[in-house]
N, C-alpha and C positions, 0 to 999 in steps of 0.2 A: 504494500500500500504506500502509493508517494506520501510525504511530508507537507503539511496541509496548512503550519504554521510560518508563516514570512514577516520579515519586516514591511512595517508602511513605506511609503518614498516621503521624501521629506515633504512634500506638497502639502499631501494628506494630512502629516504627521503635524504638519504647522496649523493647518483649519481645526483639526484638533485642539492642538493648544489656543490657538483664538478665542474657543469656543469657552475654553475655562478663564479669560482672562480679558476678552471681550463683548459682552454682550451685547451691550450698545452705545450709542455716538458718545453717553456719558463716561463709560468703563475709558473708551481711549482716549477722551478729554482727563478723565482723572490721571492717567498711567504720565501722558504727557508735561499737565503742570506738573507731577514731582518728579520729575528727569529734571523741567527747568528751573526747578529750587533747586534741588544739588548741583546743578551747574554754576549755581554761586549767583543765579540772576539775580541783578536787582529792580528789573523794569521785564516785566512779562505781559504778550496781546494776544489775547484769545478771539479768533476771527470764525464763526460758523456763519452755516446757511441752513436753510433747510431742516433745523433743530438738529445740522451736524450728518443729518444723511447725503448731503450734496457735497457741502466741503467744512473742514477742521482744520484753522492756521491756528499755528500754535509759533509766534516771535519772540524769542530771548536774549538778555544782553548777557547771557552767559560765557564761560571759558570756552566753548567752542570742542570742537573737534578735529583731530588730524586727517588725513586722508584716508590710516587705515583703519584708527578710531571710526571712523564714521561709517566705513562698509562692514567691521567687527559687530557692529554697534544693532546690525540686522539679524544676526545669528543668534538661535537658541543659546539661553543658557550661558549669555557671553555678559560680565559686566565688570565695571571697574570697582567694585566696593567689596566684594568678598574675595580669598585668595586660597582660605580653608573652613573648614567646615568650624570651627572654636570662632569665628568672626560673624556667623550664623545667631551666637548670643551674645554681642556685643554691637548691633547695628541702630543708628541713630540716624542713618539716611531715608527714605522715602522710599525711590524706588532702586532696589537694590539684585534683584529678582534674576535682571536681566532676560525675560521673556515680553517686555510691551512692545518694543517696537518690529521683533519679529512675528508675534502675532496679529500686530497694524497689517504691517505688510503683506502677508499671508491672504488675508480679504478686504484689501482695497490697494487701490492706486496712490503713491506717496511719491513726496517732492521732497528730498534733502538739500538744506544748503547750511553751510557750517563752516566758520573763520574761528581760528585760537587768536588771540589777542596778539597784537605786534605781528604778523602772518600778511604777507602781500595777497595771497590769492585764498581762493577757500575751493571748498569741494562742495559739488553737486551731485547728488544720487537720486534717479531713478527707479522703483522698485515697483514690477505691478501683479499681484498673487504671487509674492516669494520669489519672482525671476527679476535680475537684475538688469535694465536695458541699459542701462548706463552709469558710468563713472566718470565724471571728467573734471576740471579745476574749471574758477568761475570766480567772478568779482560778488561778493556779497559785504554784509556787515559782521562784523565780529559778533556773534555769539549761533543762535542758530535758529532755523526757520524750519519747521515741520508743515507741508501741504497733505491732507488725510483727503482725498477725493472718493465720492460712488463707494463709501461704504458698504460691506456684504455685497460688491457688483457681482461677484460671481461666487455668491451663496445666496440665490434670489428668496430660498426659503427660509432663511436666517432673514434677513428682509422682510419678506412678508411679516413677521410677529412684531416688526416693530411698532409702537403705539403714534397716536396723532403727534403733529410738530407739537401741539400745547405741552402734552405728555411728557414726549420725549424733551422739551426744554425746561420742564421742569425738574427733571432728572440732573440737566448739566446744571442747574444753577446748584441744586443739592452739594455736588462736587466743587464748583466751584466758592461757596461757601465756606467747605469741608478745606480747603487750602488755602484760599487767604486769609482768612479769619485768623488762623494760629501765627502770620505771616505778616503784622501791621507794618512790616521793615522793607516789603519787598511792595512797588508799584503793581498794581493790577489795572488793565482794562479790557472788557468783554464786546464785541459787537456782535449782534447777530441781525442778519441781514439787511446790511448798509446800516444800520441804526445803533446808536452807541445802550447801550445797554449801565453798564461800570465804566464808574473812572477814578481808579482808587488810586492815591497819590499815599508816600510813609505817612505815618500817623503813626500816634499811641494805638493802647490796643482798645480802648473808651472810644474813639475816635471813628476807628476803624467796623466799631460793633454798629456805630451809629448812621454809619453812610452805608452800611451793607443792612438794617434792617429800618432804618428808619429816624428820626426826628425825637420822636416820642419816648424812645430809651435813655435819653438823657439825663428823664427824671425817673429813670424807673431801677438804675443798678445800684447795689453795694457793693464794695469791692471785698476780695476774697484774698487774704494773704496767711500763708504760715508756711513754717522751716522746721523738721527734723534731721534727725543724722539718714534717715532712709528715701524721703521722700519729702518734695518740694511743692506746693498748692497755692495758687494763685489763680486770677481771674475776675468773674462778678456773676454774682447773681440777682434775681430779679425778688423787689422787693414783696413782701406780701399779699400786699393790695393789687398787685400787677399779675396774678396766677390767674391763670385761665381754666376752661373746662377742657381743654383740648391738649394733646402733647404736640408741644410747636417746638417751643425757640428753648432747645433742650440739647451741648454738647459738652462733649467729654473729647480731652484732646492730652496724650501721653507720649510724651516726648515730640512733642509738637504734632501729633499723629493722630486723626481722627479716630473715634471706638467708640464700639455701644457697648454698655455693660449693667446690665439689668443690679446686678449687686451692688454697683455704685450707684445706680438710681434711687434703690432705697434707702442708700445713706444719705443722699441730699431731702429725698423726702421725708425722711423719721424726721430729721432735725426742721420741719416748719410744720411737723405736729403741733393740733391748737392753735399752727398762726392762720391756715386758711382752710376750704371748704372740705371734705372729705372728697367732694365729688370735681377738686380741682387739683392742675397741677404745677408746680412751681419753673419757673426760667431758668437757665444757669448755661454759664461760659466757662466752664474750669478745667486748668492746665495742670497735667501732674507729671512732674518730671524725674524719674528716678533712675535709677543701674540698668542701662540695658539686661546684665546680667538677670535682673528679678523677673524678667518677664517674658513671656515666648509671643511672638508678634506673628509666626507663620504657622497658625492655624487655623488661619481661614482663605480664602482666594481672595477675596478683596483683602484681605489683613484689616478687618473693622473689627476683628475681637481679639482679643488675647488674654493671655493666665497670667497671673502675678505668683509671685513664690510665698506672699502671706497675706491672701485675701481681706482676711480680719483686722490685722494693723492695719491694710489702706483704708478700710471700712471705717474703723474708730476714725483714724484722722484725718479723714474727708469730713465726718458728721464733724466731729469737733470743730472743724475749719469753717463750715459753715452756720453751727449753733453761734460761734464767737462774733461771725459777721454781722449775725440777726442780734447778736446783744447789742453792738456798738451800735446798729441804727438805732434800737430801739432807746437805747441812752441818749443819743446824740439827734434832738430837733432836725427837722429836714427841710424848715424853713425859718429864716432870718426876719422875726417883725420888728419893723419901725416900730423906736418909742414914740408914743404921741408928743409934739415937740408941746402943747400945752402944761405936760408932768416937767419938763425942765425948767419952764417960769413957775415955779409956785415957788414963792416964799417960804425960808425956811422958818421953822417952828422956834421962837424962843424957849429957853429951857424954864422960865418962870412962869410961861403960861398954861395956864389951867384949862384942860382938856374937860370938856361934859360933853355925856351923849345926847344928841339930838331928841325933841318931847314931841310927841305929837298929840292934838286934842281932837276928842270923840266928840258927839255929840250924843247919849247914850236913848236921848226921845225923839230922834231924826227917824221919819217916816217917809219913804220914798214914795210912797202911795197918796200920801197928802197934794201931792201935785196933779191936779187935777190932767194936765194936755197927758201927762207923762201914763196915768192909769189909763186915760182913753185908746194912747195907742197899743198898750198890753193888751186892753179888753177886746179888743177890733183883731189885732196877732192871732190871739188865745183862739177867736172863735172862727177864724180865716180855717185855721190849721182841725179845730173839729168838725168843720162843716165840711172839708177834704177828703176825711181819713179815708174815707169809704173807698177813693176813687182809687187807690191800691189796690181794694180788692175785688174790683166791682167785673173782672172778668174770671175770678175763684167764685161763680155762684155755687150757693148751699153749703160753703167753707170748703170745695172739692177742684182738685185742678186736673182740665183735661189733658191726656196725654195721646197724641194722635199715632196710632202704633203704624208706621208705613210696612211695606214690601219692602224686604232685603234683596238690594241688588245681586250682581255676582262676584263683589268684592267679599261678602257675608256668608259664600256659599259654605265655606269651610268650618265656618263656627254656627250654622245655623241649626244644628242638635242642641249642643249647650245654649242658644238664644232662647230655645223652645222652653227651656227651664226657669230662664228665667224671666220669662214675659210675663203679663199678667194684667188684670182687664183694665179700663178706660175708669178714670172716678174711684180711683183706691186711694189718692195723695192726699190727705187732708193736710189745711195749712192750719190746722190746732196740733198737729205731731208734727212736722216736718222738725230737724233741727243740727246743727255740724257738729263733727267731733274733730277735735284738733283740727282744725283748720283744713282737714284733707277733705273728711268723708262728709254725706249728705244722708239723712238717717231718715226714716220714714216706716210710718208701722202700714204695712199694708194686709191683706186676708190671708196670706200664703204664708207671712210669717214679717222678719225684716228686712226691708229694703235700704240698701247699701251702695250709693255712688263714688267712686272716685273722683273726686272735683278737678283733678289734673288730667285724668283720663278722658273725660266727659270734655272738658275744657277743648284740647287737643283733636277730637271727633269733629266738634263744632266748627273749631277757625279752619281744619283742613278740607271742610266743606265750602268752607266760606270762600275759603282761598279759591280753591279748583273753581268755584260758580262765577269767580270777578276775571280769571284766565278765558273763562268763556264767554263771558258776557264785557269783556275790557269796560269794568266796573273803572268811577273815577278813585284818586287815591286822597287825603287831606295832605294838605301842604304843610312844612316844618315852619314854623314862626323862626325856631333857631336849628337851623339844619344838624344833623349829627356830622362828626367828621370822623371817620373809618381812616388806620395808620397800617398798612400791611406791609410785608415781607414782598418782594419784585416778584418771586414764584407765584407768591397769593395774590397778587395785584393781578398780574396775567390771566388767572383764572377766576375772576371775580369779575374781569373783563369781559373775558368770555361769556361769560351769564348772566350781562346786566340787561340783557334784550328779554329774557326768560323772567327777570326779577320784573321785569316792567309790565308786564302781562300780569304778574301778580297780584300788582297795584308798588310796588316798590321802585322808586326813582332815582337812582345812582348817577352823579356826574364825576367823571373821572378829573383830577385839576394838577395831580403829579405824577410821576412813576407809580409813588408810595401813596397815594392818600386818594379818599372818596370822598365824598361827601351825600350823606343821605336826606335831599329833599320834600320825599313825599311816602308817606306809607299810607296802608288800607286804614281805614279809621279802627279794625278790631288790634292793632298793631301799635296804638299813640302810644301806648302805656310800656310799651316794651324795651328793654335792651336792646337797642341792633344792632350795636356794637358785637355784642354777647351771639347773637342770633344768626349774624355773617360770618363770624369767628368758626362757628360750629359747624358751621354748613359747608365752610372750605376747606374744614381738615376731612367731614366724608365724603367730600367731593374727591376728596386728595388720597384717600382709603376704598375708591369704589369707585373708579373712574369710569367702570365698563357697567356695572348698573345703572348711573347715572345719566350715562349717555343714553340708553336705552330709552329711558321716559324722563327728559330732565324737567319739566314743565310739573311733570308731579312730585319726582324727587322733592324740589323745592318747596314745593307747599308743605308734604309729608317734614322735612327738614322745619322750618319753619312751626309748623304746631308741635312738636314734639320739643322744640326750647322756648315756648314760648312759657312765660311766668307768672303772666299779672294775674291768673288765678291760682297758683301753686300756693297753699300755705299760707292762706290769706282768709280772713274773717269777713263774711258776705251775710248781708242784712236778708231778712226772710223773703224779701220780694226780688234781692238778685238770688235766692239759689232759686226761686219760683220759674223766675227766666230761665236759669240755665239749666232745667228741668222741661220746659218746653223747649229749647234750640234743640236741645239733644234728642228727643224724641221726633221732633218736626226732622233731623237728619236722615238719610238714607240706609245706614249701618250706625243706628244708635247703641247698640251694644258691644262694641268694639275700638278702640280708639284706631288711628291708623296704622299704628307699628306694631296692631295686633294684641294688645292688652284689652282685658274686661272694662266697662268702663262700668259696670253694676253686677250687683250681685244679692241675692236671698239667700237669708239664713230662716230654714222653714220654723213655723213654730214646733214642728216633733223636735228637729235636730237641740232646739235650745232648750225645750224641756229633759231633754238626755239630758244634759249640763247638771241639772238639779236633783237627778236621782244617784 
């Protein structure tokens, strides 16, 4: 029997490794910038198209490369930063690997040009799927210029998977985040097609957080500083007030090196236990820089995780580091008041004079009733307000409130057994029982036994009816007296862009006025009372988590997004004539027994089940 096991040819063998080390237009944007940080750049231009599927420049004033450097430079497993395998736990470069640029090469078309500093000419390299069609010498600028052209051209079905440009440019800002952030010492700027995007010039590292996410963090970080013999922690976090319901602006950077690491997440979270909501969660920018030696960085393909050698001491002294930040704020005022410049003229007090507290006199037979204009308008009030009362309840006749039981569409189909249970006839609601408990539920004795609403649940059924009937009826929206002003992150901008045509259909009016900033105009009137701050925040991280759902029906995603953070009835104390109402919206709904995300919004506890309770 022949031998049936061969080697690949190196073609192969490189689409291969591509495939672990590039996935897409982001993977070789990241691999890129950290070649041109270890080249010592100080000024790096990051030029796409096409969210990077068209073309990838990548411009550095880095040390350059020599002639044979730079054809070495294409080869598996070729690099200048290791020599043996003991240099594997001591590495404090980036990209060190030496497989990016021959897996670039492998599935697209690339443009080399590279000068060493003091060097008359430089070298050009052509490379297109791992064949090389040229080498020659060529005038360039000293450091080096990478053209990444037709990405995956000849891996069409690698191509095909990749996501919309929005998508995919949300991915490369991810990356380029992930490097200059840790990097306020090195120039950055991004174009993406013709359009400047970043222009990040050195700065601090406060500086650098601020023109990468925005304006608005300038009132919002503490800084983070502490020194041990093992480990070094610095950076900022975000102060209390500033934590969101969403995981956003959340990184960990270890030896200048981006990492996720669930273990250090809950050490910055323990420590702002008590300071904010259970169901929110905290900012932070924090650098830890310690022994190569302690940590293994190659055990992952992106190298985004790694092991430390004593999980536990990093843990204590992360939490520590940021428990001490949240004391100094809390010690130290965060804003500066003017004294009234009127306490500086006052006269000072002679030591001879005689201090008494101020008298005041009563008049103990003062009858305000005596005033004759003053009792008429009470009496005229008093009876304004009895001759009224009635008109509260003047559509509960008999003390009963009707409930119009509709047809469950076919959003309902799925829970329409369990509905059956707990329906129950028209005129059971008396408004002499109704009454809330904590603030959530709506209680009501009905025949069947108790009647039990979720006032959030209920709430959420309502507005997302509402919502969906104003998309289709392009209902008008009330105008903002003081508009809201929305601060996002460029990734969240882009995509917040993207949906303001779908927000407008809503009733929600968005006008874009920077990169970073919104401004919200006009909402639906069931909407004044709300966060939108809170509301849009929430909606772009699962937009940002379900892009392919989303896509599908985005017109209802939003609505469903929308009722489900909305708040102005969550945990709130509602007089008998608003739960009256929201006891007939809910019912007047199409799927009144189900909120949209699929929760009960009611429920009966039979009278047997509660008489068990007592035996």
């Amino acid at each position: 029997m022949a031998d049936i096991i061969r080697l690949l040819p190196d073609s192969v063998a490189n689409q291969i490794a591509a495939g672990e080390v590039v996935q897409r237009p982001a993977s070789a944007i990241k691999e890129m910038l950290e070649n041109a940080i270890d080249s010592g750049a100080t000024e790096i231009k990051l030029i796409i198209k096409d969210a990077g599927k068209t073309l990838i420049q990548l411009i550095d004033n880095g040390c350059g490369m020599s002639d044979t450097d730079a054809r070495m430079s294409f080869e598996r497993h070729a690099t200048s930063k290791i020599r043996n395998a003991d240099d594997l736990f001591a590495i404090r470069t980036l990209g060190f690997r030496g497989e990016a640029l021959a897996s670039i090469a492998a599935i697209a078309q690339v443009e080399l040009k590279t000068k060493r500093h003091g060097e008359e000419v430089g070298t050009q390299i052509i490379i297109e799927g791992s064949e090389v069609k040229s080498q020659t010498a060529c005038q360039c600028s000293e450091g080096t210029s990478i053209s990444v052209k037709n990405l995956f051209y000849n891996v069409p079905a690698r191509r095909n998977f990749l996501k919309s440009d929005k998508v995919e440019m949300g991915h490369i800002l991810n990356e380029f985040y992930h490097v200059s952030l840790p990097n306020p010492d090195i120039a950055f700027s991004l174009y993406s097609n013709n359009s400047e995007v970043f222009h990040l010039t050195k700065s601090s590292l406060k500086q650098r957080l601020i023109n990468l996410f925005g304006n608005s963090y300038n009132q919002k970080l503490i800084p983070v500083e502490l020194n041990t013999d093992l480990i070094t922690i610095s950076g900022f976090i975000g102060k209390p007030e500033a934590a969101k319901k969403t995981r956003g602006d959340q990184y960990f950077f270890v030896n200048n090196r981006y990492i996720k690491h669930a273990y250090l997440y809950h050490a910055v979270s323990s420590a702002f236990t008590e300071l904010i909501p259970g169901d929110h969660f905290p900012s932070y920018f924090l650098f830890l820089d310690v022994d190569p030696h302690s940590i293994d960085i190659n055990i992952h393909p992106t190298k985004t995780e790694i092991k430390f050698v004593d999980e536990h001491y990093i843990y204590n002294v992360l939490r520590a580091a940021v428990k001490q930040s949240l004391g100094k704020f809390n010690i130290t005022p965060s804003i500066d008041f003017d004294i009234e410049a009127s306490f500086n003229n006052t006269p000072p007090i002679s030591s001879s004079t005689i201090i008494r507290a101020p008298q005041i006199k009563l008049n103990p037979n003062y009858n305000p009733f005596e005033d004759s204009s003053l009792s008429q308008k009470l009496t005229k009030k008093n009876l304004s307000n009895n001759e009224n009362w009635e008109k509260l309840y003047s559509r509960h006749a008999d003390n009963q409130i009707e409930i119009p039981l509709t047809q469950q569409n076919n959003e309902n189909e799925k829970t329409s057994k369990e509905s059956n249970d707990t329906q129950f006839s028209e005129n059971e609601v008396s408004n002499k029982n109704i009454f809330q408990f904590q603030d959530k539920y709506i209680l009501s004795n009905v025949k069947s036994g108790l009647l039990i609403i979720d006032q959030q649940a209920a709430s959420e059924r309502i507005l997302f009816e509402k919502l969906l009937l104003k998309q289709q009826n392009n209902s008008s929206s009330q105008h903002q007296l003081f508009p809201v002003s929305i601060e996002c992150p460029l990734k969240d901008a882009e995509l917040l862009e993207e949906m303001r045509d779908d927000l407008k259909d809503t009733g929600i009016e968005i006008d874009r006025i920077s990169k970073t900033t919104f401004i919200v105009n006009a909402v639906p009137i069931e909407l004044a009372d709300e966060d939108m701050n809170s509301i849009i925040e929430n909606m772009l991280e699962n937009f940002k988590n379900n892009p392919t759902e989303i896509k599908s029906d985005k017109q209802n995603q939003i609505a469903l997004l929308i009722a489900k953070n909305s708040t102005s009835r969550s945990k709130k104390t509602l007089q008998p004539e608003e739960m009256y109402h929201l006891i007939d919206e809910l019912f007047a709904c199409s799927v009144p027994y189900t909120s949209p995300s699929g929760r009960p919004t009611l429920t009966i506890i039979s009278s047997d089940e509660i008489e068990k309770r007592f035996k």
